[in-house]
C-alpha positions as CSV (number, residue, x, y, z in Angstrom):
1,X,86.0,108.6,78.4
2,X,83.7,106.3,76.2
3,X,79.5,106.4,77.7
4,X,79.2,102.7,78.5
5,X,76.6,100.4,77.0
6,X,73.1,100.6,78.6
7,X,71.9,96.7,79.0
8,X,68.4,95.6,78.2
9,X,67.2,96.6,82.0
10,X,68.5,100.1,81.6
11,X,71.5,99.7,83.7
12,X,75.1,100.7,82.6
13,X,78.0,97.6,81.7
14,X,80.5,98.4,83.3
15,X,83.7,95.4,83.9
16,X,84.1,93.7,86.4
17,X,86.5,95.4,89.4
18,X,87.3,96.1,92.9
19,X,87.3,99.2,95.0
20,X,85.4,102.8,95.0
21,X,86.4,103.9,91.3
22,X,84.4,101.0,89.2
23,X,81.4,101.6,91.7
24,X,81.3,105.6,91.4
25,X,81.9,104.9,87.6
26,X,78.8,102.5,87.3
27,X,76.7,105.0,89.5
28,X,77.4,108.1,87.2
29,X,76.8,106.1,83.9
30,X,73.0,105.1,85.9
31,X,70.4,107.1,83.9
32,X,67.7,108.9,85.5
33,X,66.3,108.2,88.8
34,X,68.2,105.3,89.5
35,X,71.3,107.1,90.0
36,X,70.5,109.1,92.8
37,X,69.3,106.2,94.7
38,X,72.1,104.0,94.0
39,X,74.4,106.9,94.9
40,X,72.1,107.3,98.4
41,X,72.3,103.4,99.1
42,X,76.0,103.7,98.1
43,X,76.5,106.4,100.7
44,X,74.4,105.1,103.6
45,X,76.4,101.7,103.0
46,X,79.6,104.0,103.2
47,X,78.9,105.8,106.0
48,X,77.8,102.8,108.5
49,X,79.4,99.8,107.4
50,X,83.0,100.7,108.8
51,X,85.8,99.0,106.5
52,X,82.8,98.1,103.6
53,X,84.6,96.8,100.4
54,X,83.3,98.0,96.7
55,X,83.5,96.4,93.5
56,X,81.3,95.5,90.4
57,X,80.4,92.3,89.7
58,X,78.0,90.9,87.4
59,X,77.5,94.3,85.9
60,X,76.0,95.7,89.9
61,X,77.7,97.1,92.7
62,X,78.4,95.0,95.9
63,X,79.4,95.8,98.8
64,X,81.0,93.1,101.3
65,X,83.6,93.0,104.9
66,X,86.1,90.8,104.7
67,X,86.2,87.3,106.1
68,X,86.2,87.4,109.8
69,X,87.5,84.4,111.9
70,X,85.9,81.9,110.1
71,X,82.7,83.1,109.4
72,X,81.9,83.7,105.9
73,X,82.1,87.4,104.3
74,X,78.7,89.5,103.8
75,X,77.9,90.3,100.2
76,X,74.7,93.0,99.7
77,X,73.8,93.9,95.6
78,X,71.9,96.8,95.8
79,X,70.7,95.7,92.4
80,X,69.1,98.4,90.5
């Protein structure tokens, strides 16, 4: 597996992509500190936001629900 690029801020690019393995991929590739927090946020999102989606856009994770009956989905970066 190649180490991705670090971007000017620090924070890993990793491409765009849905689901848990491109977010647990940009989290280990976080240097430092940041990675334990973005791993807590990531499991306090994952433990009481039943049915949360993943993905990485924008080179951050985001976490959204699906669109309910009309209203418009919820979209939280927890940009680091």
């Amino acid at each position: 597996m190649t180490t991705p690029r670090l971007l000017s801020g620090g924070n890993p690019q990793i491409a765009k992509g849905y689901g848990d393995a491109p977010v647990r991929a940009y989290i280990a590739a976080i240097p430092g500190w940041k990675r334990d927090a973005a791993a807590r946020v990531d499991a306090l999102v994952g433990r009481l936001v039943p049915g949360v989606q993943r993905a990485i856009k924008w080179n951050s994770p985001f976490y959204g629900l699906e669109k309910i009956s009309g209203s418009s989905a919820s979209t939280v970066s927890t940009a680091t």
